[in-house]
C-alpha positions in Angstrom: -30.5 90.8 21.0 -29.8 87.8 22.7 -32.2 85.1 23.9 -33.1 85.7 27.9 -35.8 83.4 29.4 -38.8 85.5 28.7 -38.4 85.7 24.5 -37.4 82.3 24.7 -41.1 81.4 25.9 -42.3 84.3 23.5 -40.4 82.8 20.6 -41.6 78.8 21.4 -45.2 80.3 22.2 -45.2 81.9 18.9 -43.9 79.1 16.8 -46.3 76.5 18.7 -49.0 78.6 17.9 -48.4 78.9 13.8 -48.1 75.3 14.1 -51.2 74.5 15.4 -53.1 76.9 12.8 -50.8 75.2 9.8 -51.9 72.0 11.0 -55.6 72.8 11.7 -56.5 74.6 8.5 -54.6 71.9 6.3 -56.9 69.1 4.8 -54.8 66.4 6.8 -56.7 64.3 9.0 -54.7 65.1 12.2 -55.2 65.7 15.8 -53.8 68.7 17.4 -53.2 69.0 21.0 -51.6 71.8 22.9 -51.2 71.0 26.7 -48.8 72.5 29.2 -46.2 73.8 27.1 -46.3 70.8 24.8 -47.9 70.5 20.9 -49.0 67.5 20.0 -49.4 66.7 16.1 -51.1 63.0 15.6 -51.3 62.2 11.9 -54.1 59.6 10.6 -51.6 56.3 10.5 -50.5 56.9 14.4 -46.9 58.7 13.8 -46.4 62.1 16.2 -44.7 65.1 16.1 -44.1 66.3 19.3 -43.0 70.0 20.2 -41.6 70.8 23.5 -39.9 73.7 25.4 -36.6 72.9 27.2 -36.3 76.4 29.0 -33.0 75.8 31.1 -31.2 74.9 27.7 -33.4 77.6 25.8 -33.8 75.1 23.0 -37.0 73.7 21.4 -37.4 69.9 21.1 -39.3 68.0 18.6 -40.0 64.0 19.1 -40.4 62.5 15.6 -40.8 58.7 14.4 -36.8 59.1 13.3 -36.1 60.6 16.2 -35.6 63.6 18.7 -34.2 66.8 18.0 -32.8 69.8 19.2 -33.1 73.5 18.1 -31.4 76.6 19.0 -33.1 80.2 18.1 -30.9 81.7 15.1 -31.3 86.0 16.1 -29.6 86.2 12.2 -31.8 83.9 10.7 -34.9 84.8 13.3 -35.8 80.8 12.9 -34.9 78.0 14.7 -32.4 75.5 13.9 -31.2 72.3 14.8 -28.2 71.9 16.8 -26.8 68.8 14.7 -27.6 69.6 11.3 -28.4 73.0 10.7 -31.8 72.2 9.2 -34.4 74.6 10.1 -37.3 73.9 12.0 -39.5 74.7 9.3 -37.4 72.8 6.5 -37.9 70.0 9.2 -41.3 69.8 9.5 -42.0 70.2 6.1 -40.0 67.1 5.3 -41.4 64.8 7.8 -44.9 65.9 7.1 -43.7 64.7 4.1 -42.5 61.7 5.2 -45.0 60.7 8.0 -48.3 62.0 6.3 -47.6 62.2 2.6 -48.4 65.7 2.2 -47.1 68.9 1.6 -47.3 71.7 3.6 -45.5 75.1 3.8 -44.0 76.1 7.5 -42.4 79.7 6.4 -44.1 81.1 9.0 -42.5 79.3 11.8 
């Protein structure tokens, strides 16, 4: 199946979503905003994660202290990954949660 508009905003809608539950039923001290198409993740020392929908390119941006990238939806895979280095979205997160909060938290689900 290939990616047309509408599961492109299905997909990103869905993925925004397990984010924000990951996020708020961890034991972080983070703040979680979801406005216009746009997730917010504010850990406790001031570093964001920012998730973002780029639906003419039908990719999935995240804004992160190291930087911005871009991911493309992988049908195979059904998971997003990034166009530069393959990483997954989830594999992503996971490390700069890591990084950025010192925890660890599990983003299979995204």
């Amino acid at each position: 199946m290939s990616l047309n508009e509408a599961r492109f905003h299905d997909l990103v809608d869905a993925t925004q979503e397990n984010l924000e539950d990951i996020f708020d039923n961890c034991d972080l001290d983070v703040d979680v905003e979801n406005s216009a198409g746009i997730l917010t993740v504010k850990f406790e020392n001031g570093k964001a994660l920012i998730f973002s929908r780029q639906a003419p390119l039908l990719q999935l941006w995240l804004a992160a202290p190291n930087g911005g990238f871009h991911f493309d939806y992988d049908e195979k895979r059904s998971a997003w990954k990034c166009d530069k280095s393959d990483e997954l979205l989830s594999e992503m997160v996971e490390r700069l949660t890591r990084e950025h909060a010192g925890a660890e938290l599990e983003f299979e689900e995204i």
